[in-house]
PDB file of N, H, CA, C and O in Angstrom:
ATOM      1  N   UNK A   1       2.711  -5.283  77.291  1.00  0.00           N
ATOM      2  CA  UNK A   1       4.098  -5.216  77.754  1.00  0.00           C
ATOM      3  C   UNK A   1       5.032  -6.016  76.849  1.00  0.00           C
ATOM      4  O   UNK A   1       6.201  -5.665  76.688  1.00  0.00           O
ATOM      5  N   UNK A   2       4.500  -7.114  76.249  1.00  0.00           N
ATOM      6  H   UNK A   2       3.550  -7.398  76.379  1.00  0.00           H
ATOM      7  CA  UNK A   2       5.346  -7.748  75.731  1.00  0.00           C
ATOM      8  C   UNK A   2       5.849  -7.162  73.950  1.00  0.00           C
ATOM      9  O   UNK A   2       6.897  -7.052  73.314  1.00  0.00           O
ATOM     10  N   UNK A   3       4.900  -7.002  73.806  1.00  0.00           N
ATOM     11  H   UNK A   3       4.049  -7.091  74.323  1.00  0.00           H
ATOM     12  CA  UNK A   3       4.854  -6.326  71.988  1.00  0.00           C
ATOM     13  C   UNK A   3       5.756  -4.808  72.424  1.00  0.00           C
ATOM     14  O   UNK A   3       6.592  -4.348  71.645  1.00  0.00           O
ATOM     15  N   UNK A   4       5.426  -4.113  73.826  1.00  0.00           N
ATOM     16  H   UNK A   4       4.747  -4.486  74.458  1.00  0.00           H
ATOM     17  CA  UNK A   4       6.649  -2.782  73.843  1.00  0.00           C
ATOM     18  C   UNK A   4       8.129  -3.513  73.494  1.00  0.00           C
ATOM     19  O   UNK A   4       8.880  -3.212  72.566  1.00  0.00           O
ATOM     20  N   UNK A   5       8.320  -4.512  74.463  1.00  0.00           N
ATOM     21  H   UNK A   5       7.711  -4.757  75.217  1.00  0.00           H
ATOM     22  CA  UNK A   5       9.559  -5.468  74.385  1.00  0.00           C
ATOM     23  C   UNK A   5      10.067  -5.670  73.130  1.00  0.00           C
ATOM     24  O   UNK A   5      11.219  -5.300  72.903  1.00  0.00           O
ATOM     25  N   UNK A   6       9.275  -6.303  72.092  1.00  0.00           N
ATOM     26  H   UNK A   6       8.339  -6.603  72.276  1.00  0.00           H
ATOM     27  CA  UNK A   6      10.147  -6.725  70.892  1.00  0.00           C
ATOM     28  C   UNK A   6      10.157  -5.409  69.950  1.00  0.00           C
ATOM     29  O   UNK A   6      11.056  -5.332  69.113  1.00  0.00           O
ATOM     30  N   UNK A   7       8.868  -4.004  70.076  1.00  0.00           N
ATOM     31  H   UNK A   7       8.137  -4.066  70.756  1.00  0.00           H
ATOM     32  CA  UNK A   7       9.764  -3.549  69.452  1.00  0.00           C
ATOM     33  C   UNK A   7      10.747  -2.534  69.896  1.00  0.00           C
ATOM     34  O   UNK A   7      11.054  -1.860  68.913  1.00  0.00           O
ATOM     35  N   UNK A   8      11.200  -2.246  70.668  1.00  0.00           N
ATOM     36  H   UNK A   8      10.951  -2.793  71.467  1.00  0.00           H
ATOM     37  CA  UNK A   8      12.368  -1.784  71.840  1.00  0.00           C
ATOM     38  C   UNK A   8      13.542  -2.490  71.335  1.00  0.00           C
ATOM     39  O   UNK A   8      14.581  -1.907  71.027  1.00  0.00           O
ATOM     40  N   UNK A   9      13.354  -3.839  71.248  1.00  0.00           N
ATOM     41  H   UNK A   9      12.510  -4.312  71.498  1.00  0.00           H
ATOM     42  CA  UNK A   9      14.176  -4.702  70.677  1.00  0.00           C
ATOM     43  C   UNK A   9      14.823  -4.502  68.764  1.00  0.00           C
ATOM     44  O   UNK A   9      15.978  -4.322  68.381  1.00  0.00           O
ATOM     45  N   UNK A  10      13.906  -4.592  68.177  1.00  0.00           N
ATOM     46  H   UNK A  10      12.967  -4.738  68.488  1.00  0.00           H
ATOM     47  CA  UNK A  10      13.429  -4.419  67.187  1.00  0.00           C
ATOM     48  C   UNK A  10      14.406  -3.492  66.305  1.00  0.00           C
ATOM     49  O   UNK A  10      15.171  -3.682  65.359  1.00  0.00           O
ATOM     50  N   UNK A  11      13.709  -1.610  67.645  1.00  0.00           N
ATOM     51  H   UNK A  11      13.088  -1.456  68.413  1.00  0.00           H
ATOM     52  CA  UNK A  11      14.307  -0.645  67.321  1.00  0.00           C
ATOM     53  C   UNK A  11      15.807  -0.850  67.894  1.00  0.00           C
ATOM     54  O   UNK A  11      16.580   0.002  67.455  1.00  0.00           O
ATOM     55  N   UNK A  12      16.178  -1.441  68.451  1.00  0.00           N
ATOM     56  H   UNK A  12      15.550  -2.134  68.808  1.00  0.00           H
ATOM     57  CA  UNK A  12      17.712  -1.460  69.054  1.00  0.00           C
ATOM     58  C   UNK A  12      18.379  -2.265  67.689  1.00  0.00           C
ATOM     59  O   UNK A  12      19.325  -1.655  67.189  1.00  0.00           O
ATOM     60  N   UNK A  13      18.099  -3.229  67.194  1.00  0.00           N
ATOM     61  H   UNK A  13      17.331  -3.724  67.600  1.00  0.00           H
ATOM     62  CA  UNK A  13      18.877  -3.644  66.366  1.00  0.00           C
ATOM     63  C   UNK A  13      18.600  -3.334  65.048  1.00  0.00           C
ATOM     64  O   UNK A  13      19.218  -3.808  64.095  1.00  0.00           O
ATOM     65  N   UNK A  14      17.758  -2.613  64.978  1.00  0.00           N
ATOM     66  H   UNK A  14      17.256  -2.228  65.752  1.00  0.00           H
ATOM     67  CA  UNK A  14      17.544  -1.353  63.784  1.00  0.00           C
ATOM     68  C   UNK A  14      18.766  -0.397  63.714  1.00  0.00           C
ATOM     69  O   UNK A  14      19.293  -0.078  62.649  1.00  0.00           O
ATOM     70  N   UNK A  15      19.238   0.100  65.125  1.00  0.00           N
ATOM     71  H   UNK A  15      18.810  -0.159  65.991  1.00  0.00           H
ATOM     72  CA  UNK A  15      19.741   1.381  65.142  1.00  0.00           C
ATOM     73  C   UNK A  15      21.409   0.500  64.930  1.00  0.00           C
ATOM     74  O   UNK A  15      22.004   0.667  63.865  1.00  0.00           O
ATOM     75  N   UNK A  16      21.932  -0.261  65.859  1.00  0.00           N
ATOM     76  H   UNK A  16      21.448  -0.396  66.724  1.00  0.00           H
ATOM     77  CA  UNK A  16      22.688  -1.332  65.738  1.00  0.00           C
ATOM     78  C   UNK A  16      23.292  -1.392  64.239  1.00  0.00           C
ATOM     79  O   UNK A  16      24.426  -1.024  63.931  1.00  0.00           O
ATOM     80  N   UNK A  17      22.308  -1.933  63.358  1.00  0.00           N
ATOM     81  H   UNK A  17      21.387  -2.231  63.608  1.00  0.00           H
ATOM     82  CA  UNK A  17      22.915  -1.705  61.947  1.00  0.00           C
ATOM     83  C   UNK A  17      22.914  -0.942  61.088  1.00  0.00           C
ATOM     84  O   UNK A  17      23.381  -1.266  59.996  1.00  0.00           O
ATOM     85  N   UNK A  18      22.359   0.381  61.318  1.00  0.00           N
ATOM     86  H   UNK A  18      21.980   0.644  62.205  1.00  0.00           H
ATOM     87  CA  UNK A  18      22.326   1.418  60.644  1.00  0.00           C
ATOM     88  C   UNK A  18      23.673   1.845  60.966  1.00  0.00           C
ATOM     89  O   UNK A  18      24.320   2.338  60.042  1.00  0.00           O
ATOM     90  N   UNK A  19      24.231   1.743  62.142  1.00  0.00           N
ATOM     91  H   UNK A  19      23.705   1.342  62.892  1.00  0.00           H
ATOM     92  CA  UNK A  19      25.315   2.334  63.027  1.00  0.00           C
ATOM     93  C   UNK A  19      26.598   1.513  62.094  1.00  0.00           C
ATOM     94  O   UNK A  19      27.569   2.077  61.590  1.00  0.00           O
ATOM     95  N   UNK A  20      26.353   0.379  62.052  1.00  0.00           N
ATOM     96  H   UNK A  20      25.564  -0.079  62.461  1.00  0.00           H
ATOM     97  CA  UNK A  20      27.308  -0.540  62.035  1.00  0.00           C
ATOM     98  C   UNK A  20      27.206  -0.628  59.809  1.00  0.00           C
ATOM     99  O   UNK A  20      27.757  -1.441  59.067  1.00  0.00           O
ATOM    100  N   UNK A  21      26.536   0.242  59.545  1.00  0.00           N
ATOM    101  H   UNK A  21      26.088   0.902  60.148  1.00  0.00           H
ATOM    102  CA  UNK A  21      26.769   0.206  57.796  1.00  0.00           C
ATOM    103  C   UNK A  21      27.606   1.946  57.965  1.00  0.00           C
ATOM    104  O   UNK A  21      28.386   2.203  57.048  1.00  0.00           O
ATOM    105  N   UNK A  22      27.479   2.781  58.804  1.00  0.00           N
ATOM    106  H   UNK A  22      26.846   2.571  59.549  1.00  0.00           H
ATOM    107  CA  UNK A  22      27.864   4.197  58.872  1.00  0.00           C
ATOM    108  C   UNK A  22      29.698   3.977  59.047  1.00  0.00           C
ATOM    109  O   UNK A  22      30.646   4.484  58.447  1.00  0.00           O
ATOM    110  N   UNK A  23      29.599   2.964  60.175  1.00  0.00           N
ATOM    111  H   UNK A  23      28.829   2.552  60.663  1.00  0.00           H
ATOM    112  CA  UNK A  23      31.059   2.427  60.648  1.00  0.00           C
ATOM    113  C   UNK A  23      31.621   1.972  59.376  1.00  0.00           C
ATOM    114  O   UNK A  23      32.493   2.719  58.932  1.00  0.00           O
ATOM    115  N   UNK A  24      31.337   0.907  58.655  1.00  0.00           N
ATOM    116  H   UNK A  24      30.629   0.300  59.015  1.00  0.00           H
ATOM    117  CA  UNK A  24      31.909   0.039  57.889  1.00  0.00           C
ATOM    118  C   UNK A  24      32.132   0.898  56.652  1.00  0.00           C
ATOM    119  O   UNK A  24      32.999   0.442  55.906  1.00  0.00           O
ATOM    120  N   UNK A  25      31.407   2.329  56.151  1.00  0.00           N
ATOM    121  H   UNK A  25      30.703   2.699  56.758  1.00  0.00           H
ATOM    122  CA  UNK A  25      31.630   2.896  54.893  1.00  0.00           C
ATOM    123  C   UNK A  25      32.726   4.045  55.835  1.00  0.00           C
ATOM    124  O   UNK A  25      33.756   4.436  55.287  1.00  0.00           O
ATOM    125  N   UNK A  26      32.496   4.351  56.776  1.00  0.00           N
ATOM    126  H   UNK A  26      31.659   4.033  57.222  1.00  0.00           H
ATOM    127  CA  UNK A  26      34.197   4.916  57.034  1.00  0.00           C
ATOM    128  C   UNK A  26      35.224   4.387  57.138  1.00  0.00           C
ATOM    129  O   UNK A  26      36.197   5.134  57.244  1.00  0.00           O
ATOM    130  N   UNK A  27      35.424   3.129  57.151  1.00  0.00           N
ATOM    131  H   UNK A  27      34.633   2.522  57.065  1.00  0.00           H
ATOM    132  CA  UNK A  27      36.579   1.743  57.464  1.00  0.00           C
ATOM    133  C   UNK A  27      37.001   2.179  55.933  1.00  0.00           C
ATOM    134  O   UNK A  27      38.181   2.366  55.635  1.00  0.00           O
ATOM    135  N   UNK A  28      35.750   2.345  54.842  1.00  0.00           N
ATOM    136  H   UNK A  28      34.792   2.194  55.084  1.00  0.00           H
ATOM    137  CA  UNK A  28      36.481   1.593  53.635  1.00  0.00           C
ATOM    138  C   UNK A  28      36.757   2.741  52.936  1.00  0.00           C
ATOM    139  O   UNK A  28      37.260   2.664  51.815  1.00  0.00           O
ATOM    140  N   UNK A  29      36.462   3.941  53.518  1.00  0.00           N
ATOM    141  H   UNK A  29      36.054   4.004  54.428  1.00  0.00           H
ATOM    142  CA  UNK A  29      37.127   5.017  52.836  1.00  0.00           C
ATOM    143  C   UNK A  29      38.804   5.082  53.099  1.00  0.00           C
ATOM    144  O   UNK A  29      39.479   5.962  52.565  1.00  0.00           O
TER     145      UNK A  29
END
């Protein structure tokens, strides 16, 4: 249970900054 946890976690702030480099190259267009 605990190892599902971190990577649940893991994958959340995986997706988090993939999201957040997609955001930031449309800002700078």
């Amino acid at each position: 249970m605990e190892r599902k946890k971190w990577i649940l976690f893991f994958l959340l702030l995986g997706a988090s900054f993939v999201w957040g480099i997609i955001y930031w190259l449309f800002i700078a267009k």
